[in-house]
N, CA and C atoms as an extended XYZ file, in Angstrom:
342
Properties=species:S:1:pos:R:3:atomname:S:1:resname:S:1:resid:I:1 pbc="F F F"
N        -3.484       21.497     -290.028 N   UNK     1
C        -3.312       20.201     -290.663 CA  UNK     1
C        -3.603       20.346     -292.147 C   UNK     1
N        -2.336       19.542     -293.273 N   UNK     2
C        -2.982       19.640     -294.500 CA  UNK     2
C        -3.228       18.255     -295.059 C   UNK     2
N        -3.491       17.785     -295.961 N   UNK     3
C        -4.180       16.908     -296.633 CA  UNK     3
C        -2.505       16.300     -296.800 C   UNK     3
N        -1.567       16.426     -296.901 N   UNK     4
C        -0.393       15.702     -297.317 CA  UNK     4
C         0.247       15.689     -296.083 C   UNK     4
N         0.246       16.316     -294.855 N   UNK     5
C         0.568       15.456     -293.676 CA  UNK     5
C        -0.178       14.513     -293.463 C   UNK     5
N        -1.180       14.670     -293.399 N   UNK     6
C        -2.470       13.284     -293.038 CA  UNK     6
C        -1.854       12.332     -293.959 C   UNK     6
N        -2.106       12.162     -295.142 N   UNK     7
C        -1.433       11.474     -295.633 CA  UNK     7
C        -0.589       10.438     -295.561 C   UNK     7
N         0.641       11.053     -295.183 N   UNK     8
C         2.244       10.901     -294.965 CA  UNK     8
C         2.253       10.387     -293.657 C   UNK     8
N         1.086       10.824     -292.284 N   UNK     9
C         1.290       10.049     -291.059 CA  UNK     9
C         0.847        8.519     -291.554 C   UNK     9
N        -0.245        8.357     -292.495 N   UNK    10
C        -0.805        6.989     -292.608 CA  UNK    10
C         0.035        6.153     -293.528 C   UNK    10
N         1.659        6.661     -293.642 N   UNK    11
C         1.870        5.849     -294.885 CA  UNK    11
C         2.493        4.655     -294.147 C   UNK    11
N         2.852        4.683     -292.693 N   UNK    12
C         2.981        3.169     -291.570 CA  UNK    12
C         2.230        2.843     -291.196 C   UNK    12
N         1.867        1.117     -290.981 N   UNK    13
C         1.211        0.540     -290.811 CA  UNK    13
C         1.057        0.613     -289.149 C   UNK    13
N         2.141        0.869     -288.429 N   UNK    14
C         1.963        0.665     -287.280 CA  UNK    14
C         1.018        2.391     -286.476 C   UNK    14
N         0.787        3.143     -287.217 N   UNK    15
C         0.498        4.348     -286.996 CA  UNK    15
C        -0.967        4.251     -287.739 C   UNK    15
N        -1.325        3.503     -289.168 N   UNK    16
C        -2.535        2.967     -288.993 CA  UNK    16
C        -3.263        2.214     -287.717 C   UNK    16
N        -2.513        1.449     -287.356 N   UNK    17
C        -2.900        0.581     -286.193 CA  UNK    17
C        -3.131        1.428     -285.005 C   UNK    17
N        -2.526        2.170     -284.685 N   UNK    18
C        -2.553        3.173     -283.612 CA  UNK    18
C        -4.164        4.035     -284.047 C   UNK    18
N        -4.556        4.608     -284.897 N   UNK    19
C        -5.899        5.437     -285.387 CA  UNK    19
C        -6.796        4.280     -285.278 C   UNK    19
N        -6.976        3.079     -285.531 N   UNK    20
C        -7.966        2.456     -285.606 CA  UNK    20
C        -8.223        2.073     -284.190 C   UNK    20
N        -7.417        1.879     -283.222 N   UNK    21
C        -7.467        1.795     -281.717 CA  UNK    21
C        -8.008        2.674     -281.341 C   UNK    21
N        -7.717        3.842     -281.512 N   UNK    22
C        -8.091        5.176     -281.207 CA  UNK    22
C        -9.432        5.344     -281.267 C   UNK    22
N        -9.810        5.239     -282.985 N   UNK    23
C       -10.927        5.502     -283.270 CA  UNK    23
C       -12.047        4.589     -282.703 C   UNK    23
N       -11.643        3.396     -282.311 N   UNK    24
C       -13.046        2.278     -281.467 CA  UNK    24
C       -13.224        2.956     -280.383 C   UNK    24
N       -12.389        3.302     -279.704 N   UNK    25
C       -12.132        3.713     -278.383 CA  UNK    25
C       -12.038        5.094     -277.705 C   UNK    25
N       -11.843        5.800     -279.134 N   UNK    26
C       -11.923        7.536     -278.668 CA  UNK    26
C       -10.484        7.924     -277.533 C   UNK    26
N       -10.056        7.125     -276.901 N   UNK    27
C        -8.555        8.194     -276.330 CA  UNK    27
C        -7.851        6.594     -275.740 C   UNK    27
N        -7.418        6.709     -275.845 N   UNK    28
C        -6.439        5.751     -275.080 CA  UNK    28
C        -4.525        6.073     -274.321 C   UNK    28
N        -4.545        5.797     -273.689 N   UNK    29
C        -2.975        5.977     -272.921 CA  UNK    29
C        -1.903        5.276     -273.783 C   UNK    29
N        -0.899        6.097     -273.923 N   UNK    30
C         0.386        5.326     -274.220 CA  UNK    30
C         0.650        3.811     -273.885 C   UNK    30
N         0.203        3.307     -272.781 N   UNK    31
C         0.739        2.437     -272.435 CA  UNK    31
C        -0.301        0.908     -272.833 C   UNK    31
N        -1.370        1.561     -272.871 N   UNK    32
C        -3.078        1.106     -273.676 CA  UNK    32
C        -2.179        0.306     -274.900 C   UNK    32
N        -2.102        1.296     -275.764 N   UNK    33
C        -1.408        1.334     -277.091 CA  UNK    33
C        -0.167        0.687     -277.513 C   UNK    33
N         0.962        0.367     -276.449 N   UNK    34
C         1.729       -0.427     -276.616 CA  UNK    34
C         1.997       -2.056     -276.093 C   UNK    34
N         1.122       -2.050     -275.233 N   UNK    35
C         0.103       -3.119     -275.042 CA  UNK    35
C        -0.462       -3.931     -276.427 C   UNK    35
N        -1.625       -3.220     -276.537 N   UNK    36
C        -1.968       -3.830     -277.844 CA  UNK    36
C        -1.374       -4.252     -278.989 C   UNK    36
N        -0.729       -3.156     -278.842 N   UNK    37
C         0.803       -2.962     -280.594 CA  UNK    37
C         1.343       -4.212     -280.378 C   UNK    37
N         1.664       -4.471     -279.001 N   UNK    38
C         2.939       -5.551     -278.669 CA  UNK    38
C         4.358       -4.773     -279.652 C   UNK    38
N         4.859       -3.810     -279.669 N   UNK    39
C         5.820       -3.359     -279.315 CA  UNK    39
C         6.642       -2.275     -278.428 C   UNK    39
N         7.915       -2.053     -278.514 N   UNK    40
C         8.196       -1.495     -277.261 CA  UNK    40
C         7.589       -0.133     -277.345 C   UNK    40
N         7.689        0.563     -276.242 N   UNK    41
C         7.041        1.630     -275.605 CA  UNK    41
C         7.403        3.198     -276.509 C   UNK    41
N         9.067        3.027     -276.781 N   UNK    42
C         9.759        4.462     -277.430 CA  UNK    42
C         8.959        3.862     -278.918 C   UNK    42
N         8.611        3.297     -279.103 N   UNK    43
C         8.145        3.116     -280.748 CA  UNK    43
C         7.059        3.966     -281.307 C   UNK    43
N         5.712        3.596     -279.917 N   UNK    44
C         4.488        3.854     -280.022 CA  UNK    44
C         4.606        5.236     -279.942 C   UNK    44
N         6.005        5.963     -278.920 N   UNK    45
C         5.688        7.119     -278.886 CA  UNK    45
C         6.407        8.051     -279.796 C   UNK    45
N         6.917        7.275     -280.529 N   UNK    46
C         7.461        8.032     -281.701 CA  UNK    46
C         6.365        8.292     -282.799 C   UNK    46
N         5.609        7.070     -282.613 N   UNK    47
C         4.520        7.197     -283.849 CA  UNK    47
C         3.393        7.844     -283.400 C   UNK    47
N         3.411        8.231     -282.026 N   UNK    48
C         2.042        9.345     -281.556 CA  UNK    48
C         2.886        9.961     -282.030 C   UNK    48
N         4.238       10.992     -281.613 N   UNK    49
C         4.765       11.880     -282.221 CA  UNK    49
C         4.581       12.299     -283.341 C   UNK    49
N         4.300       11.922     -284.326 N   UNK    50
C         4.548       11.499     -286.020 CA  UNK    50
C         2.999       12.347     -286.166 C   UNK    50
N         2.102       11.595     -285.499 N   UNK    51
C         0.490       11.631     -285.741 CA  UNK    51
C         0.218       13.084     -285.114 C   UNK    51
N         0.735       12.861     -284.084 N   UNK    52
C         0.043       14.530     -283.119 CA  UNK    52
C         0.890       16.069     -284.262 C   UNK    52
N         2.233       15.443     -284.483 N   UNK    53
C         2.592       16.694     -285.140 CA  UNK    53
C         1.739       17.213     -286.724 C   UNK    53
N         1.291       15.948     -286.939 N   UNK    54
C         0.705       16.459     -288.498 CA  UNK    54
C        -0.672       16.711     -288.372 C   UNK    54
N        -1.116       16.880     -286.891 N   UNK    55
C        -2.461       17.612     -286.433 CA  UNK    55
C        -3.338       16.557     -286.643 C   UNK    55
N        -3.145       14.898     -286.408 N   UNK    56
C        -4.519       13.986     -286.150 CA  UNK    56
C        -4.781       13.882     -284.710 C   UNK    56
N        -3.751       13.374     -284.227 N   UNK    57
C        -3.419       13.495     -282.729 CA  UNK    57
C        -4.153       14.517     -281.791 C   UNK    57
N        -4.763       14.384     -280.555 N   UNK    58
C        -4.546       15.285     -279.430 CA  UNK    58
C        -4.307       14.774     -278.337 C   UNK    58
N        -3.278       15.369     -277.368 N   UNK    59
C        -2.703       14.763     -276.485 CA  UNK    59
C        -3.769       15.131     -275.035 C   UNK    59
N        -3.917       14.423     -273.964 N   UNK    60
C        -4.106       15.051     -272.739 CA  UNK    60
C        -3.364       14.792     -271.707 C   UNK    60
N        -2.942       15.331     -270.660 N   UNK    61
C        -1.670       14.993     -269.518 CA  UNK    61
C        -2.985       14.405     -268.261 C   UNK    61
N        -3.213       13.227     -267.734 N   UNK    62
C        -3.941       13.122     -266.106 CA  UNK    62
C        -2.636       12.532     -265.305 C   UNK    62
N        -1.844       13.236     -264.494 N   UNK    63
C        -0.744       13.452     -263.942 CA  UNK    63
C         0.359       12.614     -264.513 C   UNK    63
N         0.616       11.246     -264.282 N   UNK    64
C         1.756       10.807     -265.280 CA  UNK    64
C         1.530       10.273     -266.443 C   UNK    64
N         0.233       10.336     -267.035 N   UNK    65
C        -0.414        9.479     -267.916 CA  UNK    65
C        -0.632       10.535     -268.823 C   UNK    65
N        -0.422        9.883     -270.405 N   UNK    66
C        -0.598       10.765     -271.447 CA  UNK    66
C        -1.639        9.980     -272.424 C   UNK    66
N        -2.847       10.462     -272.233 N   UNK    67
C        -4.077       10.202     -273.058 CA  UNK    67
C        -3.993       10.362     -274.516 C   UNK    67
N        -4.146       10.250     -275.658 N   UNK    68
C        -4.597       10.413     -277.150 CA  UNK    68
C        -5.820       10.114     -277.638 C   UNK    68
N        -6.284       11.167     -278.807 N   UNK    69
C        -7.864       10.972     -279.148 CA  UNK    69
C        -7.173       11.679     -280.745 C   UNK    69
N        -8.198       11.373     -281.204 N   UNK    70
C        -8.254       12.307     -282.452 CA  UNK    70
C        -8.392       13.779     -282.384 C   UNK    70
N        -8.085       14.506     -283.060 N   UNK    71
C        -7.789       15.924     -282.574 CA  UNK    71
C        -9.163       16.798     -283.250 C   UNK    71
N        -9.745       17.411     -282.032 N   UNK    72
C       -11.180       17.886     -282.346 CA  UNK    72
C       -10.883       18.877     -283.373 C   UNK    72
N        -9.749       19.386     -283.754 N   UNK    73
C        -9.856       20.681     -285.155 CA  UNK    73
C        -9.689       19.571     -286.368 C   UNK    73
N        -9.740       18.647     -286.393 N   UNK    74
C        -9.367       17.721     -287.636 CA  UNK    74
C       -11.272       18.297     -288.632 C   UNK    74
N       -10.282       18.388     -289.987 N   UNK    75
C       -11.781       18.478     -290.605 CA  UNK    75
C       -12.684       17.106     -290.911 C   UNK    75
N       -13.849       17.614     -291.097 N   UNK    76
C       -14.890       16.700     -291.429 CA  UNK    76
C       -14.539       15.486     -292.487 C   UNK    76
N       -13.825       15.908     -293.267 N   UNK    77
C       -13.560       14.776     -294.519 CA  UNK    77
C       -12.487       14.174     -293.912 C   UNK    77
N       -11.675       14.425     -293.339 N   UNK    78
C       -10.771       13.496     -292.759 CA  UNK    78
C       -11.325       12.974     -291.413 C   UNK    78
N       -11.899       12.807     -290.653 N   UNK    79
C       -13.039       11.962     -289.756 CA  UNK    79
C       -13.427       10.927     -290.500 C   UNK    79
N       -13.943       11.417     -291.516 N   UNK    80
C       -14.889       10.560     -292.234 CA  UNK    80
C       -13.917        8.969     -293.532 C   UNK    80
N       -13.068        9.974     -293.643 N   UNK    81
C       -11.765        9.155     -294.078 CA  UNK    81
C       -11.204        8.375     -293.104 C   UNK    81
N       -10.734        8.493     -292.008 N   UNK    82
C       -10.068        7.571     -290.956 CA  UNK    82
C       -11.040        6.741     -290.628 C   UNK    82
N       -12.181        7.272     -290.482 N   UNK    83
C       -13.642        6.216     -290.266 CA  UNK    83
C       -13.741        5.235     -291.412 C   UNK    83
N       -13.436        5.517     -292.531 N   UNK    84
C       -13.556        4.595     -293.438 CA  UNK    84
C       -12.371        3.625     -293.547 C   UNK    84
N       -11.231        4.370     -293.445 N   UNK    85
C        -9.884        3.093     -293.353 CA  UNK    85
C       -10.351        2.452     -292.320 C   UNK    85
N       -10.319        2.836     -290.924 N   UNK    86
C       -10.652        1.457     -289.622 CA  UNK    86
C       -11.636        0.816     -289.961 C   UNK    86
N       -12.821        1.230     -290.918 N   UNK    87
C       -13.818        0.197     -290.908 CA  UNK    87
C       -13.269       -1.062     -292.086 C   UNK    87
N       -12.729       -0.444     -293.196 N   UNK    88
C       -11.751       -1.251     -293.905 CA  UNK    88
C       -10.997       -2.435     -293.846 C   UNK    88
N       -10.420       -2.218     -292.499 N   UNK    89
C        -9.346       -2.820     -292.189 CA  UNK    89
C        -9.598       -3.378     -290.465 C   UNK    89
N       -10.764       -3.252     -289.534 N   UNK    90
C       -10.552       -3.515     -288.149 CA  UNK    90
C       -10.447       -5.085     -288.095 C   UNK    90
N       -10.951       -5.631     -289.189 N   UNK    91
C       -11.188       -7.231     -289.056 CA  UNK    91
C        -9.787       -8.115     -289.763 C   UNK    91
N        -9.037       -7.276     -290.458 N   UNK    92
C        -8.037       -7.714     -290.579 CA  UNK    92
C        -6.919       -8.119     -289.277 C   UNK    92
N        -6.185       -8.485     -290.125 N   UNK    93
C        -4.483       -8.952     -289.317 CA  UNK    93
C        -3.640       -7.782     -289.504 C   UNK    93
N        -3.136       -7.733     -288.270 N   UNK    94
C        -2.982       -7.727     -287.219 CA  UNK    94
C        -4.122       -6.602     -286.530 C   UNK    94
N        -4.686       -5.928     -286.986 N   UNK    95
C        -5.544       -5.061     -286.423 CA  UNK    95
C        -6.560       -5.812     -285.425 C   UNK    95
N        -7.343       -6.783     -286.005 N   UNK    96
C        -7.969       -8.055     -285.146 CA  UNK    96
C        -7.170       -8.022     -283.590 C   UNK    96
N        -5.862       -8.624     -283.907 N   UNK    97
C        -4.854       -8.845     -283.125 CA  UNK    97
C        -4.690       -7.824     -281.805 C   UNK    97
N        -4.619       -6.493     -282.489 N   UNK    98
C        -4.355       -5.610     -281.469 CA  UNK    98
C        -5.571       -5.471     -280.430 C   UNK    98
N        -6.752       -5.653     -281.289 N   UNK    99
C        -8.174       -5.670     -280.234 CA  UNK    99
C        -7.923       -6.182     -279.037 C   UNK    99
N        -8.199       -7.559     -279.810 N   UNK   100
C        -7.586       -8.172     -278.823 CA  UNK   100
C        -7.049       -8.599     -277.929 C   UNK   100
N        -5.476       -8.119     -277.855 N   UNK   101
C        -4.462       -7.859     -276.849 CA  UNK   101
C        -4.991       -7.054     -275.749 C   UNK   101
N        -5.620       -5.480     -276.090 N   UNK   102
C        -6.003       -4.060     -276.130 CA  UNK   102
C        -7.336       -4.998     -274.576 C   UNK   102
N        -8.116       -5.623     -275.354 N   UNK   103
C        -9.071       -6.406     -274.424 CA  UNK   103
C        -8.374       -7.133     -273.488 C   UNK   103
N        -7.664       -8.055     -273.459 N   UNK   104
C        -6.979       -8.790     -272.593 CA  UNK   104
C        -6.081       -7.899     -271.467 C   UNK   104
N        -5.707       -6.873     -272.157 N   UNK   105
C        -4.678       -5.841     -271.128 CA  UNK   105
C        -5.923       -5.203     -270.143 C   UNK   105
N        -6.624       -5.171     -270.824 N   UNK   106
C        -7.956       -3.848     -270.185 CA  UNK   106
C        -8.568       -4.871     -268.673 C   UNK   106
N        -8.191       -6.514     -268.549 N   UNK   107
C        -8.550       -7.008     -267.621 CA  UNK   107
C        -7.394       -7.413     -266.400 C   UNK   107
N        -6.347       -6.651     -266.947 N   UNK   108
C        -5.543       -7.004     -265.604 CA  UNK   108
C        -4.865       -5.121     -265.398 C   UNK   108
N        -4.921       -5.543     -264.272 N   UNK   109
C        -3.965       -3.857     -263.655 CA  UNK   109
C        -3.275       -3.231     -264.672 C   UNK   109
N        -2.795       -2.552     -264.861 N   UNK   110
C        -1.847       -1.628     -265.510 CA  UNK   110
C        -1.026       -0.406     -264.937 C   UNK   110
N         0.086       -0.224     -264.684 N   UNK   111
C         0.385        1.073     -264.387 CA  UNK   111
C         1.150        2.093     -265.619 C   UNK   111
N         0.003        2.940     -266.018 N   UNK   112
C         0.520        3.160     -267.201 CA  UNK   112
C         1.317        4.667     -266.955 C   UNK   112
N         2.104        4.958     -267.582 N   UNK   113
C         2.950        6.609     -267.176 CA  UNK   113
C         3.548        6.956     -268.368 C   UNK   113
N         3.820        7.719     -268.496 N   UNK   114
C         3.868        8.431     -269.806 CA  UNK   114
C         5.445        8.225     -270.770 C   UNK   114
């Protein structure tokens, strides 16, 4: 990972939104995530795509379900940077919003798959 992919993944808002989920929560499922987003499903996973390739991302497979966390080789200053944008920004709009949703989904069933 270099300092100008990191970058360049955060320059969408909806891929901000995706790290700050992440980061309250430490891993969440695809389906977690588009839930919350409230948009469709190929979106979210274009924008994990986006994130995992420029090395923030780490993926895990639990049989049809595809987990995301922040990626344990990420360096220290960029931890500490993404920690500082979500704290920045969690109380804002739409980020608020996604909590939210993210909470409300977390109380009914889900079948989430990859």
């Amino acid at each position: 990972m270099n300092e100008q992919s990191l970058f360049e993944s955060l320059s969408d808002e909806t891929r901000r939104r995706i790290l700050v989920l992440i980061l309250k929560h430490e891993e969440l499922c695809v389906c977690e995530l588009f839930q919350a987003l409230d948009v469709p499903q190929p979106k979210v996973s274009r924008h994990l795509a986006v994130l995992r390739e420029a090395g923030v991302l780490a993926q895990r497979r639990e049989g049809t379900w595809v987990f995301y966390r922040l990626d344990p080789q990420l360096p220290a200053w960029a931890y500490r940077m993404l920690g500082l944008m979500a704290e920045g920004v969690e109380n804002g709009i739409p980020y608020r919003e996604d909590a939210e949703r993210l909470a409300i989904a977390a109380n009914r069933p889900v079948r989430c798959a990859a």
